[in-house]
N, CA, C and O atoms as a MOPAC input file, in Angstrom:
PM7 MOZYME 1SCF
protein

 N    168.66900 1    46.71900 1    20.96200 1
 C    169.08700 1    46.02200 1    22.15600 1
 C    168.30700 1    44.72000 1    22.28500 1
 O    167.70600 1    44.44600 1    23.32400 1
 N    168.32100 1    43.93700 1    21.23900 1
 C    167.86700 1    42.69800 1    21.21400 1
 C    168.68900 1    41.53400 1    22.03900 1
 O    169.88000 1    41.72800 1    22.28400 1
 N    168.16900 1    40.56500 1    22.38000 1
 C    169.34400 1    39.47500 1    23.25600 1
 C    169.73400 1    38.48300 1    21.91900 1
 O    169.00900 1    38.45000 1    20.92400 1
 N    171.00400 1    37.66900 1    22.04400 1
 C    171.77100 1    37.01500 1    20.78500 1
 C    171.49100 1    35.63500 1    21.09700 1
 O    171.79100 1    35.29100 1    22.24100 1
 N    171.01000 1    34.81200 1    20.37500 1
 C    171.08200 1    33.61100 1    21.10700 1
 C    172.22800 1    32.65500 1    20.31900 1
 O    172.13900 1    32.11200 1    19.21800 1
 N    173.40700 1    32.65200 1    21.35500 1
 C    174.36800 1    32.04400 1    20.40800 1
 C    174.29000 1    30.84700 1    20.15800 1
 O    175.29000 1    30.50800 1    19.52600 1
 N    173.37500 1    29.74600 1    20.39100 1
 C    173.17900 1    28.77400 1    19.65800 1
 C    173.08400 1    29.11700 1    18.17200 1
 O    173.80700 1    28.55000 1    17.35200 1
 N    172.17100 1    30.06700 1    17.82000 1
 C    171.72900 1    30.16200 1    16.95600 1
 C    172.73300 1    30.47300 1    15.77200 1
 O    172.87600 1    29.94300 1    14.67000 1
 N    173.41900 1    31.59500 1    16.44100 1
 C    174.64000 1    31.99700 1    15.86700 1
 C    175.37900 1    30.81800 1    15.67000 1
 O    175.44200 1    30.53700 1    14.47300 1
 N    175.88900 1    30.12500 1    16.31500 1
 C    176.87000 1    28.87700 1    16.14900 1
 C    176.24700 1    27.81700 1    14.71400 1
 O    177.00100 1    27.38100 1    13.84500 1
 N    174.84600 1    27.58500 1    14.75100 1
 C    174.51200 1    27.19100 1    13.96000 1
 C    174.54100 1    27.43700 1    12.80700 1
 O    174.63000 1    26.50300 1    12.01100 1
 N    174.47300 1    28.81900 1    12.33900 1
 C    174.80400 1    29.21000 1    10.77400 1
 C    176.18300 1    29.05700 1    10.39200 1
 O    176.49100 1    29.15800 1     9.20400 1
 N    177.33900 1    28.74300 1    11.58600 1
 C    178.78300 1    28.46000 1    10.59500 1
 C    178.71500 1    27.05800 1    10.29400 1
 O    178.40400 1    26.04200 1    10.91600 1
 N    179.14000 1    27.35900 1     9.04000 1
 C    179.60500 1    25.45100 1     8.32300 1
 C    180.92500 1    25.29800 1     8.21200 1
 O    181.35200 1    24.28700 1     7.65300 1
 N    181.70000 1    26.15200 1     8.66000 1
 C    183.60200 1    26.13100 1     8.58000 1
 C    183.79400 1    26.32300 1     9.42900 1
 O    183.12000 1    27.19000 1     9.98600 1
 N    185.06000 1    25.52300 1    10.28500 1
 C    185.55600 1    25.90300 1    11.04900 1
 C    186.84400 1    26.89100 1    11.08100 1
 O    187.15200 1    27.14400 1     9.91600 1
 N    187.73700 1    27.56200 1    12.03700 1
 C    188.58100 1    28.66300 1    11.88500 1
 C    188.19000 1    30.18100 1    10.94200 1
 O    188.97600 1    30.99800 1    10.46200 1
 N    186.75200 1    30.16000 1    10.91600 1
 C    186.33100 1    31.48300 1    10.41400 1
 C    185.23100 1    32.37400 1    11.05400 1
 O    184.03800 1    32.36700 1    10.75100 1
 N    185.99400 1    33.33700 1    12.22700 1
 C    184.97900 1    33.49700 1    13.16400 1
 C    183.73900 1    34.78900 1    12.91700 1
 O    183.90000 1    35.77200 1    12.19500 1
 N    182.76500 1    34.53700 1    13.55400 1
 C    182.12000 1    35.22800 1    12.72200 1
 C    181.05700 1    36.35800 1    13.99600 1
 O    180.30900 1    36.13100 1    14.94700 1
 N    181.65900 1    37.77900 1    13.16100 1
 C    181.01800 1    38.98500 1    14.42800 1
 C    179.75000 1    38.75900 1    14.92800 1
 O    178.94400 1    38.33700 1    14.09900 1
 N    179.26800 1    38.95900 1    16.29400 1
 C    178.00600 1    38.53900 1    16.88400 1
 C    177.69800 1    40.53400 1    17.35800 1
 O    176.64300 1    41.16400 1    17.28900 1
 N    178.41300 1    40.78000 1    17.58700 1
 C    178.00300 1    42.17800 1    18.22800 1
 C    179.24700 1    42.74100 1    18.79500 1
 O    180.05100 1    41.93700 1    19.26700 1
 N    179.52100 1    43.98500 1    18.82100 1
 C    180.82900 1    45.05800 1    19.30000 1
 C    180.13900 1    45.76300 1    20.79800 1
 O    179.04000 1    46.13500 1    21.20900 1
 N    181.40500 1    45.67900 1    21.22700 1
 C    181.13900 1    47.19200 1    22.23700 1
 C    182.62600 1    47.29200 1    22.39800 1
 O    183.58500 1    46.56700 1    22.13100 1
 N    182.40800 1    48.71400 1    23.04700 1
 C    183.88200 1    49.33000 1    23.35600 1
 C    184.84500 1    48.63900 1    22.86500 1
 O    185.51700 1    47.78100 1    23.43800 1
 N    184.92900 1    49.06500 1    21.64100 1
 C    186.32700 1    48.71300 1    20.56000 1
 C    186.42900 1    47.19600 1    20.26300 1
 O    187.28200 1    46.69100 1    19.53300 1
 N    185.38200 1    46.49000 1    20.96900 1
 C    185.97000 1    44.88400 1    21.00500 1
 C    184.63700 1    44.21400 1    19.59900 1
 O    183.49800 1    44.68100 1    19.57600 1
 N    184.97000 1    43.42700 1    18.86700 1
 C    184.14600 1    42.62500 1    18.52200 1
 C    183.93100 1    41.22100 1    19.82400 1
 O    184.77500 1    40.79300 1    20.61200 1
 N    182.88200 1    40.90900 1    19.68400 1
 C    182.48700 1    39.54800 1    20.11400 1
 C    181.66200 1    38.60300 1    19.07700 1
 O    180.50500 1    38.72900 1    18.67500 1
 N    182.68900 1    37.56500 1    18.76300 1
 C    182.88200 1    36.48400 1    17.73200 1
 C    182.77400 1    35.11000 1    18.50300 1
 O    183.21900 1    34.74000 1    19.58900 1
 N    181.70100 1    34.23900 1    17.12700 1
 C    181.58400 1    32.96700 1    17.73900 1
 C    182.72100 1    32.12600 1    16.65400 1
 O    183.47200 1    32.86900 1    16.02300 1
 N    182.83600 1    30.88400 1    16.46700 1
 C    183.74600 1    30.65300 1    15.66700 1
 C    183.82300 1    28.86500 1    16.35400 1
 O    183.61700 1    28.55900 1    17.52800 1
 N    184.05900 1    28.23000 1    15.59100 1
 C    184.21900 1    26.62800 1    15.57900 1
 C    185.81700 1    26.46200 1    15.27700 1
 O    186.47200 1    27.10700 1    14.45900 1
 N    186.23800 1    25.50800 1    16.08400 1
 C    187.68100 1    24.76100 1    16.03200 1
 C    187.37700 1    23.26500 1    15.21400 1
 O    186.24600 1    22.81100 1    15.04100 1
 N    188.49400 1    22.69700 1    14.81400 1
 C    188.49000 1    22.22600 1    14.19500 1
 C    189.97700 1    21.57800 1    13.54600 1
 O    190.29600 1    22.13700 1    12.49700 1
 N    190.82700 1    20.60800 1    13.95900 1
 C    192.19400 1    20.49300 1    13.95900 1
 C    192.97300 1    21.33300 1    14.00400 1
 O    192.30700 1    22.26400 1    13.55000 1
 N    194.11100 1    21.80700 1    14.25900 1
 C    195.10900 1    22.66700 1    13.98800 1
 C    194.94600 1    23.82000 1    13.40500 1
 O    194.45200 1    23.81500 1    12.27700 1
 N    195.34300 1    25.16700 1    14.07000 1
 C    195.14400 1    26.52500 1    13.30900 1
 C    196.35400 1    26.70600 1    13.31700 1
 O    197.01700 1    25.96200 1    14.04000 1
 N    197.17300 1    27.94200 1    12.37500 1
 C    198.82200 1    28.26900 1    12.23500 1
 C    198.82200 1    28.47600 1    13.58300 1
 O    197.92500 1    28.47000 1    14.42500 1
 N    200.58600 1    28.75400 1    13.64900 1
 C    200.73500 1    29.39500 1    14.16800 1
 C    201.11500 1    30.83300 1    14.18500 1
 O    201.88500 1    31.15400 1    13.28000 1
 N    200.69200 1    31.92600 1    15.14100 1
 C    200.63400 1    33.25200 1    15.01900 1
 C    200.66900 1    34.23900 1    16.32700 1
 O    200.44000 1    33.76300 1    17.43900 1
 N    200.95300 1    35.58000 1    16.16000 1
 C    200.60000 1    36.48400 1    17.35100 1
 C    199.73400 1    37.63100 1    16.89000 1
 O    199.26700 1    37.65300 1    15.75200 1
 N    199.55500 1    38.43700 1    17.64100 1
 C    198.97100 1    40.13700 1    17.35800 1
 C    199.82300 1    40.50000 1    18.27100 1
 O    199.96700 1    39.92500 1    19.35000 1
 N    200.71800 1    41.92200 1    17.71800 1
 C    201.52300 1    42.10000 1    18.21100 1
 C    201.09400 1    43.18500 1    19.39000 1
 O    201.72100 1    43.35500 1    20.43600 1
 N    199.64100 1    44.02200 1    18.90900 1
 C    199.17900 1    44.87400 1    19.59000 1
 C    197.98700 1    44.63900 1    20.15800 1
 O    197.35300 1    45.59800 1    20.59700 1
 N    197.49800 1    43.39700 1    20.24600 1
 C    196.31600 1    43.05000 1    20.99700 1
 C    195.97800 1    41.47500 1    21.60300 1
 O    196.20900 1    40.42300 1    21.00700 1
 N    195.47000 1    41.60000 1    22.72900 1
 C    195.17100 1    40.19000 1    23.40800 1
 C    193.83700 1    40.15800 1    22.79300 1
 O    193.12600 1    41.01000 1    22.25900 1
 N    193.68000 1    38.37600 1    23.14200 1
 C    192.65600 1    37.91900 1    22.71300 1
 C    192.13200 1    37.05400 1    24.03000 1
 O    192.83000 1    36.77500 1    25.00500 1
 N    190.76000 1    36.69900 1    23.83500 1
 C    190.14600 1    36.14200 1    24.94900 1
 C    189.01900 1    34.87900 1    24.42000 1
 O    187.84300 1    35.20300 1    24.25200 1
 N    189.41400 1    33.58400 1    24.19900 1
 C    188.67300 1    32.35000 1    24.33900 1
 C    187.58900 1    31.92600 1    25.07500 1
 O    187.98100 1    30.89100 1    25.61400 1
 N    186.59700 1    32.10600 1    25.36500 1
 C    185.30700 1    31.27500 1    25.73500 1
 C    184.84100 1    29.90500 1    25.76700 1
 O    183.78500 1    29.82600 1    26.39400 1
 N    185.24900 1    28.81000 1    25.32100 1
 C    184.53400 1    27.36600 1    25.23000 1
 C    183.08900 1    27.89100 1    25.62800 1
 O    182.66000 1    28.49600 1    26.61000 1
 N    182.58800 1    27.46600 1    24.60300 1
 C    180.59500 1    27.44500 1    25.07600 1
 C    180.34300 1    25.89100 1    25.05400 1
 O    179.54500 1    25.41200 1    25.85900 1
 N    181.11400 1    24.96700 1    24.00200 1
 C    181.35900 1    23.60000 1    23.82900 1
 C    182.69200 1    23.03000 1    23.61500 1
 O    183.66100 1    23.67000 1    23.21000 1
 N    182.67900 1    21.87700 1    23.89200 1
 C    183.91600 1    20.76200 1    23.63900 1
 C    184.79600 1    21.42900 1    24.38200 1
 O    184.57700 1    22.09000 1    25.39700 1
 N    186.15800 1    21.15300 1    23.63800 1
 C    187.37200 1    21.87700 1    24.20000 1
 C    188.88300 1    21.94700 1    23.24100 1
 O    189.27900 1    21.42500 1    22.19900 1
 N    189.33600 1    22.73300 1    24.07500 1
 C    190.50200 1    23.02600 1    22.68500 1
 C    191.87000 1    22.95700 1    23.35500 1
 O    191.88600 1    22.94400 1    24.58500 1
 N    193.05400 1    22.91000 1    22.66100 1
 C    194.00300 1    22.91200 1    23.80100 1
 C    195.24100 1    24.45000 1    22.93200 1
 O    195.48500 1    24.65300 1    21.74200 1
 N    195.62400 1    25.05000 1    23.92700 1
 C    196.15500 1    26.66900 1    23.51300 1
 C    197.78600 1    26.26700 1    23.32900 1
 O    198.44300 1    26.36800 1    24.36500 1
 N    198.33900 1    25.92600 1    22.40400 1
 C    199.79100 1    25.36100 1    22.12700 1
 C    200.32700 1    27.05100 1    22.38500 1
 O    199.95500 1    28.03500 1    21.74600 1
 N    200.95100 1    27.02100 1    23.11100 1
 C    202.62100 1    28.21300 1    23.26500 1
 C    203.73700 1    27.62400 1    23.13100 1
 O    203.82200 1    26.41400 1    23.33900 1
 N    204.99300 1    28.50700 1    22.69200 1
 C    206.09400 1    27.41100 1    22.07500 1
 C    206.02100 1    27.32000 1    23.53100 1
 O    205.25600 1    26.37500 1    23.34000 1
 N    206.08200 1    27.39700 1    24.74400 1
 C    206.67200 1    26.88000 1    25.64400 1
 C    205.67500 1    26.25500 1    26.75500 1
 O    205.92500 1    26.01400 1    27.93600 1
 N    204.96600 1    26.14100 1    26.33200 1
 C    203.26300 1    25.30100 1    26.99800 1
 C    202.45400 1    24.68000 1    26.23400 1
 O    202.54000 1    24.57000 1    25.01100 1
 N    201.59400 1    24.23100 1    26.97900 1
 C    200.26400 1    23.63900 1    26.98500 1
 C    199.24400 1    24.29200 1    27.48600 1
 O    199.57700 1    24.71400 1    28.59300 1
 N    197.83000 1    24.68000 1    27.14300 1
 C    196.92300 1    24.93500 1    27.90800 1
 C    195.68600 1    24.53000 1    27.85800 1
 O    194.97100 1    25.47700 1    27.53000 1
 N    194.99700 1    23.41100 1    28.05500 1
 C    193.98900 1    23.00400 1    28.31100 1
 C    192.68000 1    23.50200 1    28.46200 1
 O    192.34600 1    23.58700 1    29.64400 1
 N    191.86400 1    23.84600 1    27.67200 1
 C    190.83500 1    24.73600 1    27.94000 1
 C    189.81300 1    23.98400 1    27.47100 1
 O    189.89800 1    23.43400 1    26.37300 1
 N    187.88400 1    23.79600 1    28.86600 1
 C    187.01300 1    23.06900 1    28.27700 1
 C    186.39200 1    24.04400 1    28.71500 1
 O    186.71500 1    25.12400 1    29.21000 1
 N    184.94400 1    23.26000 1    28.34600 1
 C    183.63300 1    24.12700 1    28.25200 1
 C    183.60800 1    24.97600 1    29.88800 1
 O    184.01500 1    24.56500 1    30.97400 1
 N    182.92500 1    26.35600 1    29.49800 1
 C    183.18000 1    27.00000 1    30.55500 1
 C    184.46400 1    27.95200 1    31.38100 1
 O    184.50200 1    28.78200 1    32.28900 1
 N    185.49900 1    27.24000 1    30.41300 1
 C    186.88100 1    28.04200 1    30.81100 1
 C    187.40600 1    29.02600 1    29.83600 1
 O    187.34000 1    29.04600 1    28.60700 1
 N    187.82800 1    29.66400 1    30.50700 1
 C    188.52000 1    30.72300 1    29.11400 1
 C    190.54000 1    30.92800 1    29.43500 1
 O    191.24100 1    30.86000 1    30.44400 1
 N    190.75800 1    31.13800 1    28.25900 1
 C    192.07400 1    31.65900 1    28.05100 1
 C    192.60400 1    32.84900 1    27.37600 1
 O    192.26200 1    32.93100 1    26.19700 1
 N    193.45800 1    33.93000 1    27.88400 1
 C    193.85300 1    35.02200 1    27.16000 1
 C    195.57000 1    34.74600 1    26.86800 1
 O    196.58900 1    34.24600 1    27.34500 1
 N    195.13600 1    35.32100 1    25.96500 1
 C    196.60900 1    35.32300 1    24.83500 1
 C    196.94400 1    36.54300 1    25.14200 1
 O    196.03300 1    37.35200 1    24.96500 1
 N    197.95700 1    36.98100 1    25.55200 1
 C    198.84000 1    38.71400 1    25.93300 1
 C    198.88600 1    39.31200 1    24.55700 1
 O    198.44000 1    38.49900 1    23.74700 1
 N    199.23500 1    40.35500 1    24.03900 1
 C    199.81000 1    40.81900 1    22.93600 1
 C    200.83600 1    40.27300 1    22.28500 1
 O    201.73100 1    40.72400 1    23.00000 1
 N    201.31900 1    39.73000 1    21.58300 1
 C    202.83500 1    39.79000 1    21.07600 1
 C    202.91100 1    38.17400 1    21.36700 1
 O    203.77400 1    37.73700 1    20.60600 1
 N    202.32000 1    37.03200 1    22.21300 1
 C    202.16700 1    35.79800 1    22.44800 1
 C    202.38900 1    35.38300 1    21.18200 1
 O    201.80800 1    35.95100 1    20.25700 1
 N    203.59700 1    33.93000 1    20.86200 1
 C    202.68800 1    32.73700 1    19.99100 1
 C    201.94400 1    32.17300 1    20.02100 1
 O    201.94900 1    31.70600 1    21.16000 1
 N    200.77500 1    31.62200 1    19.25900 1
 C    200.22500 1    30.70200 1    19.90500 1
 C    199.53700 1    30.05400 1    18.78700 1
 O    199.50700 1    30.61500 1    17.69100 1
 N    198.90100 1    28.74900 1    19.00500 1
 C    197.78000 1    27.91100 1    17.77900 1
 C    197.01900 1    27.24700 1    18.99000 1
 O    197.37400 1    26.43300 1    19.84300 1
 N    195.83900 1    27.90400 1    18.74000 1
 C    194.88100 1    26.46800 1    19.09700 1
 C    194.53300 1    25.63900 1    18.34000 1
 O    194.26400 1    25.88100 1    17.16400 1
 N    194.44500 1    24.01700 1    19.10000 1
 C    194.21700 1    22.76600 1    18.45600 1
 C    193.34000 1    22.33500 1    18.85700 1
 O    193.37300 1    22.04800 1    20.05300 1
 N    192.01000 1    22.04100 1    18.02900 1
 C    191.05400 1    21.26900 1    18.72700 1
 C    190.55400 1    19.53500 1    18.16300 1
 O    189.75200 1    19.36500 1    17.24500 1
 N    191.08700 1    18.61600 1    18.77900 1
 C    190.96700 1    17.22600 1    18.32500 1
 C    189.13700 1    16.61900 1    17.81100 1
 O    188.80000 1    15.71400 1    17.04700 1
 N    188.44600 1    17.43000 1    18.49400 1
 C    186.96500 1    17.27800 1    18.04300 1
 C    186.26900 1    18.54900 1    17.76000 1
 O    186.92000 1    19.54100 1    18.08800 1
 N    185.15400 1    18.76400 1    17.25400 1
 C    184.67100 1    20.03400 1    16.59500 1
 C    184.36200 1    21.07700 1    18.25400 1
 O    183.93200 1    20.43000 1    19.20900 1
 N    184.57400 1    22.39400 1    18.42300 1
 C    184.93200 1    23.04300 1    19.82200 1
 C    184.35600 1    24.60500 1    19.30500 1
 O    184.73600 1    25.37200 1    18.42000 1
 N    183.36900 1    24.65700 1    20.20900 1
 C    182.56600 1    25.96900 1    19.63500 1
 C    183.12100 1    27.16200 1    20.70400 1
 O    183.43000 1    26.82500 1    21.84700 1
 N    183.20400 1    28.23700 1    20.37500 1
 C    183.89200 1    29.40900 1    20.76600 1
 C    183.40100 1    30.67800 1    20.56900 1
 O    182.75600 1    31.13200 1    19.62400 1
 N    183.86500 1    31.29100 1    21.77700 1
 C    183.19200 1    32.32400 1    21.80100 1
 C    184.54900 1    33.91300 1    21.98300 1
 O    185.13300 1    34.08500 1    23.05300 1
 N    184.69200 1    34.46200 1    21.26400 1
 C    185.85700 1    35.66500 1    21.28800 1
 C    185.88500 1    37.06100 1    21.94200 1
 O    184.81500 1    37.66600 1    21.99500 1
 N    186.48700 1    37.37300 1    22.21500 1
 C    186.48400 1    39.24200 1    22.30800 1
 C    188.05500 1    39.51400 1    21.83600 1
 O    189.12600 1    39.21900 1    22.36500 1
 N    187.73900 1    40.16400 1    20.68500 1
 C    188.97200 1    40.70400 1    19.85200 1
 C    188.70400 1    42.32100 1    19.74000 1
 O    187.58800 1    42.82400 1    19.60400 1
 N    189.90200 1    43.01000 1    19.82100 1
 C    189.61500 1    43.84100 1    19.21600 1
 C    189.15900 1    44.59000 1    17.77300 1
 O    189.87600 1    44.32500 1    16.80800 1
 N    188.15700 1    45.39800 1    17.57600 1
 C    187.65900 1    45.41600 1    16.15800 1
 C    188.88100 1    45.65900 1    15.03900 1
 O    189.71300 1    46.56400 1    15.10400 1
 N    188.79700 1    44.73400 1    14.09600 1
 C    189.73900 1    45.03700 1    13.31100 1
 C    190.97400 1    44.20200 1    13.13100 1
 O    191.71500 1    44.24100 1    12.14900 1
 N    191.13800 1    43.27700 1    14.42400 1
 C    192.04200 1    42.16900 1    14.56800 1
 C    191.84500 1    41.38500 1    13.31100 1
 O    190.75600 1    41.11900 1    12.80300 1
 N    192.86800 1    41.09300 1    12.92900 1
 C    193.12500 1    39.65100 1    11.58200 1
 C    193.19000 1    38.93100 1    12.75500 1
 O    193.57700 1    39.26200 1    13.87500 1
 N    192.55000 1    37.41900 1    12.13000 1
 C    192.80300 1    36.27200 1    12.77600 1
 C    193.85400 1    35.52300 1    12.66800 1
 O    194.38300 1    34.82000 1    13.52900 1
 N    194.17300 1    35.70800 1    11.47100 1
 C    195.60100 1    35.21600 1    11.01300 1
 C    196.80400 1    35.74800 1    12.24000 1
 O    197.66000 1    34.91900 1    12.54600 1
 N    196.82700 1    36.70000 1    12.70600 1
 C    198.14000 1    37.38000 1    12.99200 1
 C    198.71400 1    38.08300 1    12.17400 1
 O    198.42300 1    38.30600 1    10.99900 1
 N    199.75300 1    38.53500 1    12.94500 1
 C    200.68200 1    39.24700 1    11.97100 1
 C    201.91700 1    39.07600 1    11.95000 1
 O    202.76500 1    39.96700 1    12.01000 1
 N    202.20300 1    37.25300 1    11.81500 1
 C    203.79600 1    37.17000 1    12.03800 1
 C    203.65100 1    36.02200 1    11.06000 1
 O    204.64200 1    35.38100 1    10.70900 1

């Protein structure tokens, strides 16, 4: 039961779109992960996901929206959602997925 200091964590990724486990509880991983232009687009058909901004900001493309998300705000993706986040400058992140989620999607 050590505390995480996610700076620290953020600091060891050198890629962006490859997020990387910080610690689990109840079924969820919690992942930090860097943005970085355009990710596909994709869903999980059986699980939401949940965005953090710790830095910058990213914007949550749905075919039928926009969503704007900066430091401090978060966004959840429903199950079964399209979606790509785009981030125009480098956008540090923080996740709760369920364990076992592909990032890719599954569509």
């Amino acid at each position: 039961m050590d505390s995480i200091d996610l700076n620290h964590e953020l600091s060891r990724i050198d890629d962006h779109w490859s997020p990387r486990i910080i610690t689990s509880l109840n079924g969820q991983d919690v992942k930090v992960a860097t943005f970085l232009g355009a990710y596909h687009w994709h869903a999980h058909s059986d699980a939401d996901e949940l965005f953090l901004v710790l830095k910058g900001c990213f914007t949550m493309e749905f075919r039928d929206r926009t969503v704007n998300v900066s430091e401090g705000q978060i966004v959840v993706v429903p199950q079964g959602v399209e979606h790509r986040p785009v981030a125009d400058a480098p956008c540090s992140v923080l996740l709760f997925e369920p364990t076992g989620l592909v990032s890719t999607g599954d569509m």
